[in-house]
C-alpha positions in Angstrom: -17.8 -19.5 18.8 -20.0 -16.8 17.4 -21.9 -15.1 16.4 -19.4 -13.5 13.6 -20.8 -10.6 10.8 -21.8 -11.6 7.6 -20.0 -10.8 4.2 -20.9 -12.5 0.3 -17.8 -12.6 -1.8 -18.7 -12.0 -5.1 -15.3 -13.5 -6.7 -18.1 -14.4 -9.4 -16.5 -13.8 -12.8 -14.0 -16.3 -13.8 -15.9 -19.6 -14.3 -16.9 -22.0 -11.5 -16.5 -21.5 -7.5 -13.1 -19.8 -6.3 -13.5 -20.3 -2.4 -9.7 -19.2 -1.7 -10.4 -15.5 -0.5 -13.8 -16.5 1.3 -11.9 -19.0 3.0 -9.2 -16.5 4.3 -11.5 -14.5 5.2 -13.5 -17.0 7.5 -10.4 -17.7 9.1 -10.1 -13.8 10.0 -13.7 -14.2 12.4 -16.1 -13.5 9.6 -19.2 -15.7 8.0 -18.2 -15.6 4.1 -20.3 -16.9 1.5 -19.4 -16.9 -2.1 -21.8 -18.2 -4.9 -20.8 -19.0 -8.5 -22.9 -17.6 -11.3 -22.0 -19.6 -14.5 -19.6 -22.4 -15.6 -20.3 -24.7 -12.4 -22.1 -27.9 -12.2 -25.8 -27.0 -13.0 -25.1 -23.1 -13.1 -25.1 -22.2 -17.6 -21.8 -22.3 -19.2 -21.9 -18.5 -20.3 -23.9 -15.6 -18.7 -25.7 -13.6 -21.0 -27.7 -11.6 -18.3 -27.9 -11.4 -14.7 -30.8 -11.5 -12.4 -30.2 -10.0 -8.9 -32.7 -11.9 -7.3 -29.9 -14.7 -7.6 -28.1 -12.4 -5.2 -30.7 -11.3 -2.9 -31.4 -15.2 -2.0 -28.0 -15.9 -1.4 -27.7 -12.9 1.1 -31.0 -13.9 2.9 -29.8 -17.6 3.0 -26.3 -15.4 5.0 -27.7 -13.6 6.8 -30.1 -16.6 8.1 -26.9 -19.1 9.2 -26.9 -18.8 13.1 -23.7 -18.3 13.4 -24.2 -14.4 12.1 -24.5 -11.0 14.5 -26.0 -8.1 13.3 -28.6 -7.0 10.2 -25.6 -6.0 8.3 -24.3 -7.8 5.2 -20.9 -7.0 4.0 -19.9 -7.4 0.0 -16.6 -8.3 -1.4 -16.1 -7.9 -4.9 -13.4 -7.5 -7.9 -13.7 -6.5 -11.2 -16.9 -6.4 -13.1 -18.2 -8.0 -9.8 -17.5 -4.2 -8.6 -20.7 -3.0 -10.3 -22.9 -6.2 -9.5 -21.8 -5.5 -5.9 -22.9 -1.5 -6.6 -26.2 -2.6 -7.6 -27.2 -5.2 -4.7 -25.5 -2.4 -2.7 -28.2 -0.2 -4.3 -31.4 -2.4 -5.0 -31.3 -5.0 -1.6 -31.8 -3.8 1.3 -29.1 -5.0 4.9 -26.0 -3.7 2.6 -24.1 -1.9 5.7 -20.8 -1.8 4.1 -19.5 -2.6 0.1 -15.7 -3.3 -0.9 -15.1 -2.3 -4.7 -12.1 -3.2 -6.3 -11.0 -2.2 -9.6 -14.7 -2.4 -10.8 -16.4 0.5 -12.7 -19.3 2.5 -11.9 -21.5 1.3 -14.4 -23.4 -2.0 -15.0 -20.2 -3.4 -17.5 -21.1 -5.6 -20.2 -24.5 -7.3 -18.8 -27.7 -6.5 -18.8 -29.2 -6.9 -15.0 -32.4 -7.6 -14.3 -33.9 -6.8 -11.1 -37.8 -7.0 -10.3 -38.9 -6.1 -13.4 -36.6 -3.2 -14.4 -33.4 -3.8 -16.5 -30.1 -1.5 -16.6 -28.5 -2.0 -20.0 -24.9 -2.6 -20.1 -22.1 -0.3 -21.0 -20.6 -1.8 -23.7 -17.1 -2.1 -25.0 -15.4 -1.1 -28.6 -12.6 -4.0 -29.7 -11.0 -1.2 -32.0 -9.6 0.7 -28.9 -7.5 -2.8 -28.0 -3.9 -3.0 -29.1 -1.1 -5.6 -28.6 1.5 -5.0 -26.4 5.7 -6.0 -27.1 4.6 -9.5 -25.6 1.8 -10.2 -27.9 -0.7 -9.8 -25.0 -3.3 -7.2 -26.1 -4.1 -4.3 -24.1 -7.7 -3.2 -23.2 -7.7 -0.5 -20.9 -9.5 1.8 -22.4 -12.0 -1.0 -24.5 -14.9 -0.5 -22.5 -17.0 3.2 -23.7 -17.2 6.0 -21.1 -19.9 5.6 -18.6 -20.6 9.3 -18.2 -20.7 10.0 -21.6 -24.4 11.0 -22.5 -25.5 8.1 -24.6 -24.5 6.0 -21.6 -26.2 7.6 -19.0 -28.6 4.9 -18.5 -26.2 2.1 -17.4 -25.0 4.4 -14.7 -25.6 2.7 -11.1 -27.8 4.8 -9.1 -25.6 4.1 -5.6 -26.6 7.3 -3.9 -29.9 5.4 -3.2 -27.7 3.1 -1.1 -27.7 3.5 2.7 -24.4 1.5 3.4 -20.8 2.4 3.1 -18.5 1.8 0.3 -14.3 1.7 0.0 -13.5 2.0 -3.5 -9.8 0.5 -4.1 -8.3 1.4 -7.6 -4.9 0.4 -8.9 -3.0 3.1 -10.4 -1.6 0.4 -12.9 -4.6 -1.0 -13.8 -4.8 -2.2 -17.2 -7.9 -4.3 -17.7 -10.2 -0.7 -17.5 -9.4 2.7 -16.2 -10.5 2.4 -12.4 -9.1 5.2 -11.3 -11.3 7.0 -13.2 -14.5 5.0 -12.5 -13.5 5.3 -9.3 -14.0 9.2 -9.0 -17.1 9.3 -10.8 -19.2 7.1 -8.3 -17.7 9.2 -5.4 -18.9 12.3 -7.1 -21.8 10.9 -7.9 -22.3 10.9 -4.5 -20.9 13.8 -3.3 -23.6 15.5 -6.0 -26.2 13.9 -4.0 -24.8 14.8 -0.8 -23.4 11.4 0.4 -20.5 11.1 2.7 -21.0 7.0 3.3 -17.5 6.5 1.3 -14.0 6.2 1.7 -11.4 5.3 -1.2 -7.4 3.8 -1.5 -5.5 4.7 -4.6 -2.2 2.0 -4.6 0.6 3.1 -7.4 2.3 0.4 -9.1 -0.7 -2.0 -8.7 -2.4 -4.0 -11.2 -5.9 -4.9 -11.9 -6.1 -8.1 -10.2 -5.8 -7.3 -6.3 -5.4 -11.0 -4.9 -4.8 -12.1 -1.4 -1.3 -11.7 0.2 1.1 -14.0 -0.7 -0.9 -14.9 -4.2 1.6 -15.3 -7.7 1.9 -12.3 -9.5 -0.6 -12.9 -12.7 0.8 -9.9 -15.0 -1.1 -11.8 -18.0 -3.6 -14.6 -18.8 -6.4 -15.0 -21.2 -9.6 -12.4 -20.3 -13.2 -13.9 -19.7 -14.7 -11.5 -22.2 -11.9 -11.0 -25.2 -11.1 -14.5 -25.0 -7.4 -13.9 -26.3 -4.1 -12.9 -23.8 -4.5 -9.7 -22.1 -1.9 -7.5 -19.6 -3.3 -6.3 -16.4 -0.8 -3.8 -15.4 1.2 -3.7 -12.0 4.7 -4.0 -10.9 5.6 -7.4 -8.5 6.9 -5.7 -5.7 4.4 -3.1 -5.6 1.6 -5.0 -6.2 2.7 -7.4 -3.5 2.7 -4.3 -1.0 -0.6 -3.2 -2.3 -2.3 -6.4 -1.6 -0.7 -6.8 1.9 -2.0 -3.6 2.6 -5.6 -3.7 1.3 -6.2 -7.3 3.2 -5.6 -5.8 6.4 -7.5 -2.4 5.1 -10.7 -4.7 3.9 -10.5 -6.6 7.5 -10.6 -3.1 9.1 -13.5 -1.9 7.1 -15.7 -4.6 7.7 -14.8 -4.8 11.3 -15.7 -1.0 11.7 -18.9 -1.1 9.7 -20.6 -4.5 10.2 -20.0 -5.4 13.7 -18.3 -4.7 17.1 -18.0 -8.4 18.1 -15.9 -9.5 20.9 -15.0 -12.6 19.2 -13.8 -10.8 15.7 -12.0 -8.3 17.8 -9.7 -11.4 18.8 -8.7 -12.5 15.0 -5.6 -11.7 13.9 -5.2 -9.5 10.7 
């Protein structure tokens, strides 16, 4: 049956494939295609920069399968895949609607090349990071400001964008402080006069907003520090929050992708 809108999951930053949420979402009435950028049979074992060509293939190659409506391509991300999915949301064109979650507003960490031009990464600052009573270290506030002025220039420019975003940010967050990175790209583009965004702010939630039903991770070792790290959230409120925001991210795509009849028939 088909045809069924398009979305890339960019559940990109953790080493090899993860299929799990692309998979769940395919069985909600959606074409999901995820792509792994390092760590997975031929792809390098670190990433030291990223090209967003990489992207823009994989999104043609989408929005190509037969099986997908529309000229609309949806993006899924998490994390720093939140400001990779800002930037193909700003740079490639068929982006009609963008989920960020608990990603920041600037391109974190990377340098990305696109066409020529390169954004420099924001970087971070190891003396902010302190260890909690469990030994895991805390690294909220690690990463420098993005708006501050010697920064400016890793700032994403996503009022250039023409699709829609939802930025989800946990309250509880402790990996980075997306509540506040959160803001700052909405009024970035409420200063250009851009309405194409809607937010969720979920209290008690952690940085890592899974699928229903997932384990609770409240610590494991972080891609970049390379040593134990908390990432904020209570269980049962985290477990809410992610119940919640599967049916929100269903509802979003649904509404800004495509009015199929078929996807109209899956169950949240």
């Amino acid at each position: 049956m088909g045809p069924h809108p398009a979305v890339l999951d960019l559940y990109t930053f953790g080493r090899g494939l993860s299929e799990t949420r692309a998979s769940l979402l395919a069985n909600r009435g959606f074409v999901v295609f995820t792509v792994s950028l390092y760590g997975y049979e031929d792809n390098p074992k670190n990433v030291t920069k990223i090209h967003l060509e990489y992207f823009e293939e994989a999104i043609q190659f989408l929005k190509n399968q037969p099986q997908v409506c529309g000229s609309g391509v949806g993006l899924l991300s998490l994390s720093k895949s939140g400001d990779l999915a800002l930037s193909i949301a700003t740079f490639v064109p068929g982006i009609a609607a963008t989920v960020w979650i608990n990603g920041c507003n600037a391109n974190a960490m990377i340098p990305l090349h696109n066409k020529g031009t390169v954004i420099p990464p924001l970087m971070i600052d190891t003396k902010r990071v302190f260890a909690t009573k469990s030994g895991a270290l805390n690294v909220k506030y690690v990463i420098n400001d993005p708006m501050a002025v010697e920064n400016q220039a890793t700032l994403i420019p996503i009022e250039r964008a023409n699709g829609r975003f939802l930025f989800v940010a946990a309250e509880d967050d402790q990996n980075w402080d997306s509540c506040y990175f959160a803001d700052q790209a909405m009024q970035q583009l409420k200063r250009h006069g851009k309405d194409n965004y809607e937010s969720v702010f979920y209290p008690g939630a952690g940085h890592y907003l899974e699928t229903p039903y997932m384990p609770f991770c409240p610590s494991s070792i972080h891609g970049v520090i390379g040593k134990p790290v908390v990432w904020g959230g209570m269980p049962r409120s985290h477990a809410a929050a992610e119940v919640e925001l599967w049916r929100r991210i269903q509802e979003f795509f649904r509404t800004n992708l495509a009015n199929d009849s078929n996807l109209s028939k899956a169950k949240l």
